[in-house]
N, C-alpha and C positions, 0 to 999 in steps of 0.2 A: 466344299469341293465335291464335286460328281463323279462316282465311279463307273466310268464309263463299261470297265470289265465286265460286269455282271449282264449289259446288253448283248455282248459278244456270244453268252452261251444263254441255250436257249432250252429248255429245262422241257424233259417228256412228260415228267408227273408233278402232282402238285406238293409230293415228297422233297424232290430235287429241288421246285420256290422253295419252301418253307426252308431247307437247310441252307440256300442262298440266302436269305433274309433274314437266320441265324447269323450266320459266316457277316453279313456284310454289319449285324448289330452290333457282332462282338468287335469285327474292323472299328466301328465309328467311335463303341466304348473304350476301347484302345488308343486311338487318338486323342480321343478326347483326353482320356487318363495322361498321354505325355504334353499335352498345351495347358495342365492346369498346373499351376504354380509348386514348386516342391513345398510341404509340411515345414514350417519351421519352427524346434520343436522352441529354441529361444522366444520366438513372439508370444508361445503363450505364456513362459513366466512372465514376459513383459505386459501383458494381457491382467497376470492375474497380481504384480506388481502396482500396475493402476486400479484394480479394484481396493486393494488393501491402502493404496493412499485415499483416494476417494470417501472411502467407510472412515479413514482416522477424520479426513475434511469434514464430513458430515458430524461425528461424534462432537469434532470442536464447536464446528459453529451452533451445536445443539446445546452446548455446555454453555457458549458465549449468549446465545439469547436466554437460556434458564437464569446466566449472573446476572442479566441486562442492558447484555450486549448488543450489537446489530441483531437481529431476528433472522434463523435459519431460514437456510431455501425453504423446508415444509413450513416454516411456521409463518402461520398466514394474520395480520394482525388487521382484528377488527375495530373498530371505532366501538364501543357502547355509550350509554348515557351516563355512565360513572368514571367513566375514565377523561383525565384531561388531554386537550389536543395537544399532538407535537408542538412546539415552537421551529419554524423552516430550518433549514438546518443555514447556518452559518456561510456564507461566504470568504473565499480565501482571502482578500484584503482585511474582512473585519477579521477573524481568526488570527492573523500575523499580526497584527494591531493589538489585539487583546494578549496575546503573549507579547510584545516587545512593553504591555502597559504594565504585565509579570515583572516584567527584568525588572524594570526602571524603580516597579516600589520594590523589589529584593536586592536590590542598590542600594536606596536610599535608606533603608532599614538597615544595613550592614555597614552602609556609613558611619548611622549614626550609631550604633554600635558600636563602632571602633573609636569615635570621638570620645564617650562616652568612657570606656576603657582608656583613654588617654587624660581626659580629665581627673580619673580618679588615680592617675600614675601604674595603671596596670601595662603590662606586659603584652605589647600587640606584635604578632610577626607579620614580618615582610611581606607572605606569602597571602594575608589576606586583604593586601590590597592590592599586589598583584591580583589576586582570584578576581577583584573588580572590575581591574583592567579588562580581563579576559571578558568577563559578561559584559563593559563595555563595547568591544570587539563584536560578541555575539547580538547586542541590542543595535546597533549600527548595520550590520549582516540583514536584519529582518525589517527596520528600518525600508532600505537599500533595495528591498524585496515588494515591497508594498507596492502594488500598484493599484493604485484607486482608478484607472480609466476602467478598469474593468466593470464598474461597479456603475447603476445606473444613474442619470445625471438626477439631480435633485438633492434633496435634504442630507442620504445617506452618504453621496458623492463627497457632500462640503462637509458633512463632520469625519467623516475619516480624514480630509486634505489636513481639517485643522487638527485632527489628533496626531494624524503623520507627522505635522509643522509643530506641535510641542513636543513628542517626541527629537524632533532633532535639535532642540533647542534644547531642552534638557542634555543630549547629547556632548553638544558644543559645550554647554559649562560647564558639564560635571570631569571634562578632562581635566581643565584646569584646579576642580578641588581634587579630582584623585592625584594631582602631579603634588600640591601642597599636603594633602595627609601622608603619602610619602614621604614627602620631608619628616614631618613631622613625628610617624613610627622611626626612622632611620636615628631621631636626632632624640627620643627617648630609649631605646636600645641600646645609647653610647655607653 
């Protein structure tokens, strides 16, 4: 904005400019001073709040690449001639795949476990074959989850359809021997 005032008077000596162009610097330092934002003295803990998280972020991910973890922002990884290449990293269908093929043998191992303890007249409770209930529930969940369209068509596409497709066959039966080992702890327990 133009202060038009200062043309109004019109100055004898080059005294009267100079304290005019004093007067109107310290006017503009003035305005200036009430259009700039007030101090807020809270932003700066919030300021130095985000430093202190950032340094703990940094510390971690420094400590996670030192265990062999993902590698820090600074750490920068070179390829040399001694070291082996990554293998790509994993795709979400095969990854939910390879854990629901987890369940199915810590299933089948717990099964037979429990058969096993029933064959020799031991003492099985109730609650572990509910428990396979449950991880059945949770293998059917990830099952349910797999989508192979993601995945490019070709070789990779047809062997996860078919791991997907024995997984749920596995599924389907093993309801029916978890319903009969049921019986079966309930009816050594008598």
């Amino acid at each position: 904005m133009v202060d038009y005032s200062k043309f109004d008077h019109v100055g004898s000596s080059d005294e009267e400019g100079a304290a005019d162009n004093q007067r109107a610097a310290a006017e503009a330092a003035k305005q200036a001073a009430m259009r700039a934002p007030p101090v807020d003295e809270s932003r700066s803990e919030i300021e130095r709040m985000k430093a202190e998280k950032r340094a703990q972020r940094e510390a971690r991910e420094k400590a996670e690449a030192a265990a062999g973890g993902k590698p820090a922002d600074e750490t920068v990884a070179v390829a040399s001639a001694d070291q082996e290449p990554q293998p790509p990293a994993e795709s979400e269908p095969l990854m939910l795949l390879r854990q629901a093929e987890g369940i199915q043998a810590s299933m089948k191992a717990a099964m037979a476990t429990i058969e096993a303890c029933l064959a020799q007249s031991e003492s099985v409770e109730l609650t572990a074959v509910s428990s396979l209930n449950g991880l059945l529930g949770k293998l059917q969940g990830i099952i349910d989850s797999v989508s192979v369209g993601d995945l490019e068509e070709g070789a990779e596409r047809d062997g996860a359809r078919a791991r997907r497709k024995a997984l749920n066959a596995f599924a389907e039966n093993v309801m029916d021997e978890l319903a009969a080992l049921r019986k079966k702890v309930i009816a050594a327990n008598k």
